[in-house]
C-alpha atoms as an extended CHARMM CRD file, in Angstrom:
* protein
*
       268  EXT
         1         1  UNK       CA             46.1470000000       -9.3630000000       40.1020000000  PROA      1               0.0000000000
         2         2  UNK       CA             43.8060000000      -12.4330000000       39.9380000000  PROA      2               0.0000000000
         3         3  UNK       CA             40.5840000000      -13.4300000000       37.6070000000  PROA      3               0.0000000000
         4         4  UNK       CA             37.9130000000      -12.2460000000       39.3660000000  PROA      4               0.0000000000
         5         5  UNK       CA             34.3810000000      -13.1980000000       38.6540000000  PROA      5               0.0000000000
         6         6  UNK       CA             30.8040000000      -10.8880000000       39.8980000000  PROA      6               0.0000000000
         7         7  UNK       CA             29.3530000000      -11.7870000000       42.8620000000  PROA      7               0.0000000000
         8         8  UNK       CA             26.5690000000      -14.2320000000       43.0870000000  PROA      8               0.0000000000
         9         9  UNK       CA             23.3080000000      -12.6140000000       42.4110000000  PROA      9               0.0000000000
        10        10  UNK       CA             20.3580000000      -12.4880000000       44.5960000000  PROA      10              0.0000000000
        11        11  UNK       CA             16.8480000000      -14.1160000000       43.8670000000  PROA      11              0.0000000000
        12        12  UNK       CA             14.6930000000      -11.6040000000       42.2260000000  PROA      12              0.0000000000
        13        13  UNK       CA             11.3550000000      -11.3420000000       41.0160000000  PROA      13              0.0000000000
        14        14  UNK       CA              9.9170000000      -12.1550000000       37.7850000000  PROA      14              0.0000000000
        15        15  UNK       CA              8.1210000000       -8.6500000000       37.4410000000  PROA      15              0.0000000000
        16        16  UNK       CA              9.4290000000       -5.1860000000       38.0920000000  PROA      16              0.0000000000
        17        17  UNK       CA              8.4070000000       -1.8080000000       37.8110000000  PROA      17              0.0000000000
        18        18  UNK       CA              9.9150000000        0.8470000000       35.4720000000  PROA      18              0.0000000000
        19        19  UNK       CA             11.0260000000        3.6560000000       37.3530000000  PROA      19              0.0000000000
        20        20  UNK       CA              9.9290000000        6.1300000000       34.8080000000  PROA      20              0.0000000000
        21        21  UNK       CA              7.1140000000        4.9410000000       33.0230000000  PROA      21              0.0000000000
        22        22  UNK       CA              5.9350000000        2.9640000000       36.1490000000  PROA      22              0.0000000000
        23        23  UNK       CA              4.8380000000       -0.3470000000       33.4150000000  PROA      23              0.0000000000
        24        24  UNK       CA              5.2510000000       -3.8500000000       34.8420000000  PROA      24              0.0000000000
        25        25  UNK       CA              7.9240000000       -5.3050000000       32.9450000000  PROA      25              0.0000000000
        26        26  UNK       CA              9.5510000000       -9.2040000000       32.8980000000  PROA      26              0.0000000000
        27        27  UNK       CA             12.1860000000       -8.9620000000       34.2630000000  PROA      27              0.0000000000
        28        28  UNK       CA             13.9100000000      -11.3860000000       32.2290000000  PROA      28              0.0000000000
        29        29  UNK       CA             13.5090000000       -9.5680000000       29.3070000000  PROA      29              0.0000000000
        30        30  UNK       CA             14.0280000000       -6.3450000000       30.9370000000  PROA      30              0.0000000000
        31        31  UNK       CA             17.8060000000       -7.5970000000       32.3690000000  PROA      31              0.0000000000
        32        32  UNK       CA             18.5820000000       -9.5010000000       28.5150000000  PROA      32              0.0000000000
        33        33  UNK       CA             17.8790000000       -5.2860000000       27.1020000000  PROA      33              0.0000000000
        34        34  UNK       CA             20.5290000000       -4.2330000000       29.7800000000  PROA      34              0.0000000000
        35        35  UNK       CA             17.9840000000       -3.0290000000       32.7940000000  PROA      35              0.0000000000
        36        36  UNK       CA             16.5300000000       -0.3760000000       29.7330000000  PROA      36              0.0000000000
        37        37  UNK       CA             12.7680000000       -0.2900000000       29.7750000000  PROA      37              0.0000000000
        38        38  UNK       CA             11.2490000000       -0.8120000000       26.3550000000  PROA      38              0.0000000000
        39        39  UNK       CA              8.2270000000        1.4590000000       26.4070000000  PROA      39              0.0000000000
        40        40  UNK       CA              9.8810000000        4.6920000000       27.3860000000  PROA      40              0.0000000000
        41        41  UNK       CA             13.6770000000        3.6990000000       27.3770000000  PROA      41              0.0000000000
        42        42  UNK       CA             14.8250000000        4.3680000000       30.8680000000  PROA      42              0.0000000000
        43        43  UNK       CA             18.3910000000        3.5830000000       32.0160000000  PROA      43              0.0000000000
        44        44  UNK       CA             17.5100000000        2.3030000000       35.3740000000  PROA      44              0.0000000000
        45        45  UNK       CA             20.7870000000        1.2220000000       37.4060000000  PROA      45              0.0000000000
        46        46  UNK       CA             23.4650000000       -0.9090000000       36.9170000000  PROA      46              0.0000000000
        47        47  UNK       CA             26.2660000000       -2.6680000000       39.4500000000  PROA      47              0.0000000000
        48        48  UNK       CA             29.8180000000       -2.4300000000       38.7380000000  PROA      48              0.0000000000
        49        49  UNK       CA             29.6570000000       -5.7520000000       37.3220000000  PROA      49              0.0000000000
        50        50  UNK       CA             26.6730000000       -5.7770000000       35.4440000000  PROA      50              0.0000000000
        51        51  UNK       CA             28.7090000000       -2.5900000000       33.6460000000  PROA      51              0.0000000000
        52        52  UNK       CA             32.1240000000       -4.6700000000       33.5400000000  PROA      52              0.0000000000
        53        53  UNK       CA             29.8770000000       -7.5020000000       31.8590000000  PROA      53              0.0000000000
        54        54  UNK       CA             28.4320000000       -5.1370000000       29.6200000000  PROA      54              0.0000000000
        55        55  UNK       CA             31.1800000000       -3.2760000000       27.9690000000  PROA      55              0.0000000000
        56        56  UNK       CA             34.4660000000       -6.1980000000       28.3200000000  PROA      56              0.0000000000
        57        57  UNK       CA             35.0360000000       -8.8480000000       26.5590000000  PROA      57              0.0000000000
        58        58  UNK       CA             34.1380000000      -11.9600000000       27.7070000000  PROA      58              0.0000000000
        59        59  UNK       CA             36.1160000000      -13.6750000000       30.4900000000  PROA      59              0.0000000000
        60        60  UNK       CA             38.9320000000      -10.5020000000       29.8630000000  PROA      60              0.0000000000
        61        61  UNK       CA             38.7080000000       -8.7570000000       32.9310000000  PROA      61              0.0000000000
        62        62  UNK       CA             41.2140000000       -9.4270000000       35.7660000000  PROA      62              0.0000000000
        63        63  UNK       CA             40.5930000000       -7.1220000000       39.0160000000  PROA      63              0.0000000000
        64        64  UNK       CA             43.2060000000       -5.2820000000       40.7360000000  PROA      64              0.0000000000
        65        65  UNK       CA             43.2960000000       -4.1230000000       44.4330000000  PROA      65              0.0000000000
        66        66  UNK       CA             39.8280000000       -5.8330000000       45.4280000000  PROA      66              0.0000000000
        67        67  UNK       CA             41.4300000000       -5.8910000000       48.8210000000  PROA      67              0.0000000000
        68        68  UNK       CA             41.8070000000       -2.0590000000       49.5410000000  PROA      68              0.0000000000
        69        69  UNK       CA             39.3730000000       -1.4200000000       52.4450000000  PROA      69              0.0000000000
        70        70  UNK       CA             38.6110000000        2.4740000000       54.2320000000  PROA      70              0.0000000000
        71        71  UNK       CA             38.3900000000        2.9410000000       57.5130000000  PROA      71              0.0000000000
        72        72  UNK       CA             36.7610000000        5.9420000000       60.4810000000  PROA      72              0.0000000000
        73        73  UNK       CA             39.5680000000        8.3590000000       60.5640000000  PROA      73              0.0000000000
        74        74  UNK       CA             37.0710000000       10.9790000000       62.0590000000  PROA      74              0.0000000000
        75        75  UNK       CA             35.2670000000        8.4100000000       64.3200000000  PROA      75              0.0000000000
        76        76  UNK       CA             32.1820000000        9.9090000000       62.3410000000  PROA      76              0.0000000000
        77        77  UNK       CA             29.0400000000        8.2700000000       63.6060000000  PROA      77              0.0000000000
        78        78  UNK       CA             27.3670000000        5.0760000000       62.3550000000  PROA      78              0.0000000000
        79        79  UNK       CA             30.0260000000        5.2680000000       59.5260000000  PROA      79              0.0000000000
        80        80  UNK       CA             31.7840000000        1.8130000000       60.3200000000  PROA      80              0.0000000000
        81        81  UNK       CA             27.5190000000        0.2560000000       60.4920000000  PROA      81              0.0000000000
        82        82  UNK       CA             27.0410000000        1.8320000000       56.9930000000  PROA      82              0.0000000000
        83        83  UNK       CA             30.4120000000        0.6540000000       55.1700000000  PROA      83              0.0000000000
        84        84  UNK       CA             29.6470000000       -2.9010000000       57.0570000000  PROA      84              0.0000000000
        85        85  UNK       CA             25.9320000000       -2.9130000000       55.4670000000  PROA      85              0.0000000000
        86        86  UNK       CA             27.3660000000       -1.8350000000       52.1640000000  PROA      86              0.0000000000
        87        87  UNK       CA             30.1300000000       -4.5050000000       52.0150000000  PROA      87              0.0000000000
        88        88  UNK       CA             27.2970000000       -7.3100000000       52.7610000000  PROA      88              0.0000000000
        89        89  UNK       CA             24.8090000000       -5.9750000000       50.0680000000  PROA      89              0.0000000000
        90        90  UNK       CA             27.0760000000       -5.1590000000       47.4780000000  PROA      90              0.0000000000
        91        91  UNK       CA             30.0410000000       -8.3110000000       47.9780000000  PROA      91              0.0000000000
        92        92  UNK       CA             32.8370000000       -5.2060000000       47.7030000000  PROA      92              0.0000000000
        93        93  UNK       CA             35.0450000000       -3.7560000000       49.6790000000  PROA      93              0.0000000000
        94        94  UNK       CA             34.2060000000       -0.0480000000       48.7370000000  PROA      94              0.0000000000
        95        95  UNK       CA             32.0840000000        1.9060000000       45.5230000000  PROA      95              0.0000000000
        96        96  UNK       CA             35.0840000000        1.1530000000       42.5500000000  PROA      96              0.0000000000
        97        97  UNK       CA             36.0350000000       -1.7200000000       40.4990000000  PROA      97              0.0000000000
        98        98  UNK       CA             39.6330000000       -1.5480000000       39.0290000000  PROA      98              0.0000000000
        99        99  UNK       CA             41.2740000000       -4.0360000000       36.7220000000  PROA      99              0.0000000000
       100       100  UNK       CA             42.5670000000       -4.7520000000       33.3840000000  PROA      100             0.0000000000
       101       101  UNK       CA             40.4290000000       -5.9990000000       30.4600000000  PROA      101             0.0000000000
       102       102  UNK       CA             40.0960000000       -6.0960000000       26.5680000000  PROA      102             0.0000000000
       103       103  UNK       CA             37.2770000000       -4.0780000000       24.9380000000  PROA      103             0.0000000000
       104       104  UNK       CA             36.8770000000       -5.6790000000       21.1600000000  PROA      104             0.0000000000
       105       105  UNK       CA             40.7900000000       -7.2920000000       21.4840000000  PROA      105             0.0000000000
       106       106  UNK       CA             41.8080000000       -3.6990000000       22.7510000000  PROA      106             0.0000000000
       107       107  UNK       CA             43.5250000000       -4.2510000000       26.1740000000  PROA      107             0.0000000000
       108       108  UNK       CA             42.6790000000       -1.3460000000       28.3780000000  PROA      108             0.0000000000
       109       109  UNK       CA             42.3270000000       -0.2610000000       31.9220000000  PROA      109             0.0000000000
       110       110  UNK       CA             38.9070000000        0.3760000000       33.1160000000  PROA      110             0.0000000000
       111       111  UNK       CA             37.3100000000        1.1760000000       36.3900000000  PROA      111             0.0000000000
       112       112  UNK       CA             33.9800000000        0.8290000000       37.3550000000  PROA      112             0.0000000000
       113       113  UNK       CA             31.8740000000        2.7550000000       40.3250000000  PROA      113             0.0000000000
       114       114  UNK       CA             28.8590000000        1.1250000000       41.9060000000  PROA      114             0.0000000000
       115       115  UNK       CA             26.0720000000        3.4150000000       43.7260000000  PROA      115             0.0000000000
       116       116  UNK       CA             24.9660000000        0.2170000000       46.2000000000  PROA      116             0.0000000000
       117       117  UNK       CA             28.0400000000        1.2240000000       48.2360000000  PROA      117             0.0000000000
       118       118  UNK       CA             27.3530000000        4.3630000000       50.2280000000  PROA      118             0.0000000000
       119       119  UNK       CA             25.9940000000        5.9060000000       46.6400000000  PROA      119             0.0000000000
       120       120  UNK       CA             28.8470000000        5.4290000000       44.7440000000  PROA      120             0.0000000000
       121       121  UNK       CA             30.6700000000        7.8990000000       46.9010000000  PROA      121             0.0000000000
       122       122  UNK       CA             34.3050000000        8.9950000000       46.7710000000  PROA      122             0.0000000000
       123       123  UNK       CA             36.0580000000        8.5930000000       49.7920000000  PROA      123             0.0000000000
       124       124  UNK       CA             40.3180000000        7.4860000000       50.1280000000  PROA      124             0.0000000000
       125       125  UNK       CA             39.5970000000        3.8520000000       48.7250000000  PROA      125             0.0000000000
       126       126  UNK       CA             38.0690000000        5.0690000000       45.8110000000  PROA      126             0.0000000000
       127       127  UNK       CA             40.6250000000        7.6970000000       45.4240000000  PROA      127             0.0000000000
       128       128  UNK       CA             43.4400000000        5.8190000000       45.8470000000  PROA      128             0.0000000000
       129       129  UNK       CA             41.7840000000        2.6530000000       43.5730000000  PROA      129             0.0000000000
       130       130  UNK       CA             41.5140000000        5.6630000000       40.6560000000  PROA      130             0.0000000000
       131       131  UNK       CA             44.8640000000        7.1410000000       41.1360000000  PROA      131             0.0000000000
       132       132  UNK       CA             46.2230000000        3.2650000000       41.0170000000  PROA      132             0.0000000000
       133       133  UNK       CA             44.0970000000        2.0520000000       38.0390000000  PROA      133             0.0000000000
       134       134  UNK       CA             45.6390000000        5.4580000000       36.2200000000  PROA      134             0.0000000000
       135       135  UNK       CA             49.4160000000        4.7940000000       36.6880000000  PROA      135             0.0000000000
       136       136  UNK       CA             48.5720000000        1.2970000000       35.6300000000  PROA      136             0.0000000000
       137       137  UNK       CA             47.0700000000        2.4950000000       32.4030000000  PROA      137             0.0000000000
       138       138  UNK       CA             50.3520000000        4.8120000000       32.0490000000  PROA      138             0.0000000000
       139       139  UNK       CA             53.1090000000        2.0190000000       32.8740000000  PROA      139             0.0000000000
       140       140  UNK       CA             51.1810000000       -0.4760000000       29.9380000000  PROA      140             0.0000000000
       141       141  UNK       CA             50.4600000000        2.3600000000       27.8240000000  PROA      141             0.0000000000
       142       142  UNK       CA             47.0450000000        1.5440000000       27.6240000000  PROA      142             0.0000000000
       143       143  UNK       CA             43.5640000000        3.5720000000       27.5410000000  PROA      143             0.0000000000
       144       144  UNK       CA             41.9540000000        4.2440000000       30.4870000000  PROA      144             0.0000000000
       145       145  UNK       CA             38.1850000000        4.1880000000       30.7510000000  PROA      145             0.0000000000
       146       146  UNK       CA             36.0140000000        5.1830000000       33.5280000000  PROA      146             0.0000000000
       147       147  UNK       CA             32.0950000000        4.7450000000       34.8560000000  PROA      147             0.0000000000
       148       148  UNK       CA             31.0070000000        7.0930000000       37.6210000000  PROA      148             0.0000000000
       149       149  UNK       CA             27.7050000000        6.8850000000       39.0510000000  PROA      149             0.0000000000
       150       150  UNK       CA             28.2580000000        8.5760000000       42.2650000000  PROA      150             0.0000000000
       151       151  UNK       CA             26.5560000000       11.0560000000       45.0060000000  PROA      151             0.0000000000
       152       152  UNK       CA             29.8660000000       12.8540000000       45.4130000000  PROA      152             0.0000000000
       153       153  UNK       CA             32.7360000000       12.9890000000       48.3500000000  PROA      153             0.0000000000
       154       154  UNK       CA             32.2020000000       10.8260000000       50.9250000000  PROA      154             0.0000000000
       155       155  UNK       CA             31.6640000000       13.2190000000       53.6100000000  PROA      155             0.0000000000
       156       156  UNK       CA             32.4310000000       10.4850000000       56.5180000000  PROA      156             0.0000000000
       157       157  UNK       CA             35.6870000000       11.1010000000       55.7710000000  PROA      157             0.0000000000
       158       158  UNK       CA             36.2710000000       14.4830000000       55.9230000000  PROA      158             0.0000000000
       159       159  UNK       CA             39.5900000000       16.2350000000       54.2650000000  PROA      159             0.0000000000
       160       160  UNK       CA             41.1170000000       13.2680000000       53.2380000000  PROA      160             0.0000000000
       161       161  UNK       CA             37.9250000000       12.5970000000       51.0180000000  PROA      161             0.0000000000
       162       162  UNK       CA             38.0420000000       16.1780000000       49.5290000000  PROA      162             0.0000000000
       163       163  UNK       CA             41.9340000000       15.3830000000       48.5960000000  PROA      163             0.0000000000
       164       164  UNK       CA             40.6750000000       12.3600000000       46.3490000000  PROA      164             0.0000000000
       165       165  UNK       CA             39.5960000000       15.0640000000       43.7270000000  PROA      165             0.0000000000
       166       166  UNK       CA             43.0380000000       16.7330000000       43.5660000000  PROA      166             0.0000000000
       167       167  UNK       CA             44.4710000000       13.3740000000       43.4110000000  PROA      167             0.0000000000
       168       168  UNK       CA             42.6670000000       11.9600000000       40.9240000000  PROA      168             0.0000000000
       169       169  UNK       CA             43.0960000000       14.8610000000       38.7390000000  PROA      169             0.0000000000
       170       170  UNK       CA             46.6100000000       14.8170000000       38.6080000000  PROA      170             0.0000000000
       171       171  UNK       CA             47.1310000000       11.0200000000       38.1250000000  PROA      171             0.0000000000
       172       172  UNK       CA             44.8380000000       11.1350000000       35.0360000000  PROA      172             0.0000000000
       173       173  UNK       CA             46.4850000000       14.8200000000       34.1520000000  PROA      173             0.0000000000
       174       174  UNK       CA             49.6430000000       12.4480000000       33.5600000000  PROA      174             0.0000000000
       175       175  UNK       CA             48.0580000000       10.0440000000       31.1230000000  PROA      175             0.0000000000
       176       176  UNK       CA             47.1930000000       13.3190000000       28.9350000000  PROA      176             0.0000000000
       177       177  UNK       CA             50.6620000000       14.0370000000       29.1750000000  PROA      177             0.0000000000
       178       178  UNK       CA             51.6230000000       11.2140000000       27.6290000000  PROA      178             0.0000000000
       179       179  UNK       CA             48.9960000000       11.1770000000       25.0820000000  PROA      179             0.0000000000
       180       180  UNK       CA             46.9760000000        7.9480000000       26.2430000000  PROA      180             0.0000000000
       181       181  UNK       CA             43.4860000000        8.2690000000       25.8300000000  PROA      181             0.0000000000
       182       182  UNK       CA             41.4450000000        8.0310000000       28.7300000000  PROA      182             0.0000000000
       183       183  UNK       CA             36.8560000000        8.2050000000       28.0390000000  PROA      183             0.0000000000
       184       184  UNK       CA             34.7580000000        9.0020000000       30.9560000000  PROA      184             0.0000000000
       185       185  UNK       CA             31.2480000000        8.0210000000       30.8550000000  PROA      185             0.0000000000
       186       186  UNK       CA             28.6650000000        9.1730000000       33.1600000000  PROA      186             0.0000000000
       187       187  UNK       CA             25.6160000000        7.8470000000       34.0960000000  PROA      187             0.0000000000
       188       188  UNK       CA             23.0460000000        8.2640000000       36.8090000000  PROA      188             0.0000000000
       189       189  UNK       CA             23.9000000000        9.8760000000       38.5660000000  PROA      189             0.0000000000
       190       190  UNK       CA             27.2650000000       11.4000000000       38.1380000000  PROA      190             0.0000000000
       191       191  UNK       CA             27.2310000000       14.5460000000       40.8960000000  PROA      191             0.0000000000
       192       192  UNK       CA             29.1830000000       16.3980000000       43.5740000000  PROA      192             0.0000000000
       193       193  UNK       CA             33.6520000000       15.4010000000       44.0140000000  PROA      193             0.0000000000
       194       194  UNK       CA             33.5940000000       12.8830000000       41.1160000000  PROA      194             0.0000000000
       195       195  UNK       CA             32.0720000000       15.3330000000       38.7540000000  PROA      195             0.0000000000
       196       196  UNK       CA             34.0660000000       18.0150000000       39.7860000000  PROA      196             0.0000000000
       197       197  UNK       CA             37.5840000000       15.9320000000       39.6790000000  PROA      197             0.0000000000
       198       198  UNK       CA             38.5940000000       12.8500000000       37.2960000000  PROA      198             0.0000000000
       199       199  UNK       CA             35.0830000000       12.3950000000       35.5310000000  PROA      199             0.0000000000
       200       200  UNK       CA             35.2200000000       15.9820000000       33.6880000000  PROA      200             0.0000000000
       201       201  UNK       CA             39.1620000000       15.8510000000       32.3350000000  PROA      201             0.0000000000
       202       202  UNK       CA             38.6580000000       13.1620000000       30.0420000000  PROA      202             0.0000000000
       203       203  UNK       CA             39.7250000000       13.6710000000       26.6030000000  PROA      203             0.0000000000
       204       204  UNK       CA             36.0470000000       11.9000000000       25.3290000000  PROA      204             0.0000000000
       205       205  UNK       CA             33.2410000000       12.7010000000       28.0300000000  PROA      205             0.0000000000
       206       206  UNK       CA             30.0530000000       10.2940000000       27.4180000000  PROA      206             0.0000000000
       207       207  UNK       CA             26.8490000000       10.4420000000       29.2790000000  PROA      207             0.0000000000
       208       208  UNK       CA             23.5310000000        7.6950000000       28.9540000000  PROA      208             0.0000000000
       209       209  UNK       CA             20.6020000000        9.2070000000       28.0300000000  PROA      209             0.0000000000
       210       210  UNK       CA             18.6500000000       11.3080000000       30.9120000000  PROA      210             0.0000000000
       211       211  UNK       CA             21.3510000000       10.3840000000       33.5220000000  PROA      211             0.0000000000
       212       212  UNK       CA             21.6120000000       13.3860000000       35.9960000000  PROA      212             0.0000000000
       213       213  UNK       CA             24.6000000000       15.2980000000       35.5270000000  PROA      213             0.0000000000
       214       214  UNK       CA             25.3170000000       18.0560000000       37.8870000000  PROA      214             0.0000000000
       215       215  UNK       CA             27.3180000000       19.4690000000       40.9900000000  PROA      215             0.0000000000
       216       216  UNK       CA             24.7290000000       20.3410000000       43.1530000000  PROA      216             0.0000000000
       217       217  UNK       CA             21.4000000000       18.9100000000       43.2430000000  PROA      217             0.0000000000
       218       218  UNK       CA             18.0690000000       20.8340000000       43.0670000000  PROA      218             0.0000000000
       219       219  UNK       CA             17.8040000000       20.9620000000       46.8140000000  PROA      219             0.0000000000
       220       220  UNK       CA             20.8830000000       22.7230000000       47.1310000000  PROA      220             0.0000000000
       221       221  UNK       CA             20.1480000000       24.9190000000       44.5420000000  PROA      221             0.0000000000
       222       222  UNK       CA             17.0100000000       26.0820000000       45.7250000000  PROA      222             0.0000000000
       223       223  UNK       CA             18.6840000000       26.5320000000       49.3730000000  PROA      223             0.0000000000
       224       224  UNK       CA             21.2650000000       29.3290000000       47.3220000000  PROA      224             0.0000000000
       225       225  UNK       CA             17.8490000000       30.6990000000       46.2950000000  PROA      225             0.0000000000
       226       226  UNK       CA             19.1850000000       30.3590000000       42.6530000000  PROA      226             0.0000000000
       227       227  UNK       CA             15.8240000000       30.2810000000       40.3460000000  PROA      227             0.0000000000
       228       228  UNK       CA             14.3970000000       29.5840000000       36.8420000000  PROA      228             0.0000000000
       229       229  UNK       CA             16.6290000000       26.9480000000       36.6470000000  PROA      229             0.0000000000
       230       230  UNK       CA             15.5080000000       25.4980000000       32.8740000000  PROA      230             0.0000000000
       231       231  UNK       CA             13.3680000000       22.3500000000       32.6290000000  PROA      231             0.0000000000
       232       232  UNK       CA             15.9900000000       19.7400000000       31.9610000000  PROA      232             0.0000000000
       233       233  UNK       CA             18.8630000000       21.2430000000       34.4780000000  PROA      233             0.0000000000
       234       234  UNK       CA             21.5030000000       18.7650000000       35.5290000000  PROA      234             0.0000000000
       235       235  UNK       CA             20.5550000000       16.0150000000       32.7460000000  PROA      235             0.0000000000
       236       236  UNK       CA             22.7120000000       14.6560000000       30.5010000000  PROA      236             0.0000000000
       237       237  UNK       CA             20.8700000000       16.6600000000       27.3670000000  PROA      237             0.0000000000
       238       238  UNK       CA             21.9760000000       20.1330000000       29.4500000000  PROA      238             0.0000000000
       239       239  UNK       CA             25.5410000000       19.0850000000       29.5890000000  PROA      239             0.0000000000
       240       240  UNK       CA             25.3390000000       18.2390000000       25.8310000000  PROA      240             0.0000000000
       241       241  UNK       CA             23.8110000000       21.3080000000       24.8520000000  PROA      241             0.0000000000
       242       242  UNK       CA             25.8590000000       23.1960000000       26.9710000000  PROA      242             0.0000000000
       243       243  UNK       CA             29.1530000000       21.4310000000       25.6330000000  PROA      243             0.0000000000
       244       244  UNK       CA             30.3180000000       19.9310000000       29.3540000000  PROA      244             0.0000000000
       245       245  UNK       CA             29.5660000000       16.4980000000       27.4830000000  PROA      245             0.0000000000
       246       246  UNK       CA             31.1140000000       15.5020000000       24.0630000000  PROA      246             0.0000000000
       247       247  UNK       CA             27.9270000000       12.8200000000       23.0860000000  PROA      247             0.0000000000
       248       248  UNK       CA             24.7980000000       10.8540000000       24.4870000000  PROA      248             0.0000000000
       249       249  UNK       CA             25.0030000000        7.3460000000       23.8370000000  PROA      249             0.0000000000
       250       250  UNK       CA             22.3240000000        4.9920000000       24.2390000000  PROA      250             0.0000000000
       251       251  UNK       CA             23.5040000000        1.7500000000       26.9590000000  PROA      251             0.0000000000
       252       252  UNK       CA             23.3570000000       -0.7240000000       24.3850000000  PROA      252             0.0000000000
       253       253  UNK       CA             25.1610000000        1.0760000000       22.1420000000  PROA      253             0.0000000000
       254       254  UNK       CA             28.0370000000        1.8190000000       24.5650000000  PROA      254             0.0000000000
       255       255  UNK       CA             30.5760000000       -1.2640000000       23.9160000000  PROA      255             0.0000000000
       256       256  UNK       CA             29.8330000000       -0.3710000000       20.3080000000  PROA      256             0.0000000000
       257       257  UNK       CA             31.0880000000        3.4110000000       20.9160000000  PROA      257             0.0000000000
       258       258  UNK       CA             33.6750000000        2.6730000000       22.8080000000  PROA      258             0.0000000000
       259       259  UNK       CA             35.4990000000        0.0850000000       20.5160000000  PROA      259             0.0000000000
       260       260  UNK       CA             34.9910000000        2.8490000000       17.4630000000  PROA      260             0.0000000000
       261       261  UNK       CA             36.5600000000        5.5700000000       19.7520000000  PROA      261             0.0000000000
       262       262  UNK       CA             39.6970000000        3.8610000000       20.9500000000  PROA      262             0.0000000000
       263       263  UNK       CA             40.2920000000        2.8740000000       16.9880000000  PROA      263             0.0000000000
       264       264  UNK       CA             40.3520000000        6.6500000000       16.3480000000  PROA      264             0.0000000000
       265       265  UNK       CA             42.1920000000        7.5710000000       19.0840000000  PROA      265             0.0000000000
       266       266  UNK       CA             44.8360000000        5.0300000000       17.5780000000  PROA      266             0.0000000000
       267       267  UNK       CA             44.5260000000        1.9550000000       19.8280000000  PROA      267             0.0000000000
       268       268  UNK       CA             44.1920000000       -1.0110000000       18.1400000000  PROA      268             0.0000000000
């Protein structure tokens, strides 16, 4: 385990475009309200960091198992090129963040997914980095707390991605077991393996605003010729309304949320 600190950041412009309202905002003020757009309130994307930043205390997080790397076991093609570009853009070795941290003086275990890598996608590292991060979180008896923002299973990698939802079930199936709380919370997008595994069997399930929830996108819907699919299908407000979600919680609100919850769930 060592102190670990984010990647250096890129240059970036002063100005940037909302992706929902489409308004030119500064982007200095738009990164100090946590990359949400003032006029309409959209959660645009956040890295692993910017999330670890966001919701830790300060200087509290330590990262475990930075080193884990995948590799081709199917010789699939172009996969080794894509992992290689997604290791230079992103400064990681795969989609997950793991480590220990304190969240308001409440040590906890938290890991942290980041769509720049191969969107988010959950292949063995990420697997493996969950199931680790989980019996970590059982040995200290402490919470566990999760962000997915993912496309799904990593489909380079065949079977032994598909496993990673089995796997990942049943190491976080043991924390339940032992009554240690363990808070998912989605944001966008959350779809596909990681929905369907680890990020659904949390005893608190939280979702930002308008993040898109789902198994299957549109597309695939529409290729099953399912129809009159309702206006807001696959967002955050469906899940809530349809009780897959236990609560919406606006971004800057989340650290806030969090602390509250692990005080009622008797962590302290």
């Amino acid at each position: 385990m060592t102190n670990s600190t984010p990647p250096q950041s890129a240059q970036v412009a002063d100005w940037i475009r909302c992706d929902g309202c489409k308004h030119i905002l500064f982007n200095r003020d738009f990164v100090r309200n946590a990359k949400v757009c003032p006029r309409c309130s959209h959660h645009h994307k956040l890295t692993a960091w910017e999330r670890i930043e966001l919701l830790t205390d300060v200087n509290s997080f330590q990262e475990v198992d930075a080193a884990l790397s995948s590799f081709n076991p199917l010789d699939f093609p172009d996969y080794d090129q894509k992992r290689a570009k997604s290791m230079a853009n992103t400064e990681m070795n795969d989609a997950i963040v793991t480590g220990r941290c304190t969240i308001g003086d409440i040590s906890s275990i938290v890991a942290v997914a980041d769509f720049r890598f191969m969107g988010g996608s959950m292949g063995s590292v990420v697997g493996e980095k969950i199931v680790r991060a989980a019996a970590m979180s059982l040995e200290a008896d402490q919470p566990f707390i999760t962000v997915s923002s993912s496309g799904g299973a990593r489909m380079q990698e065949g079977l032994l991605s598909l496993m990673q939802m089995a796997r990942t079930c049943e190491a976080v199936g043991r924390l339940a077991e032992a009554a240690i709380p363990f808070i998912s919370i989605l944001t966008d997008p959350t779809t596909g393996g990681v929905l369907a595994s680890y990020a659904s069997v949390a005893d608190i399930i939280i979702a930002e605003p308008r993040a898109h929830v789902g198994f299957a996108g549109q597309r695939v819907a529409a290729q099953a010729q399912v129809s009159r699919t309702p206006a807001n299908f696959q967002t955050a407000e469906y899940q809530l309304q349809n009780g897959m979600i236990d609560i919406i919680v606006d971004r800057k609100e989340l650290r806030t949320t969090l602390i509250r919850l692990l005080h009622l769930l008797g962590r302290s």
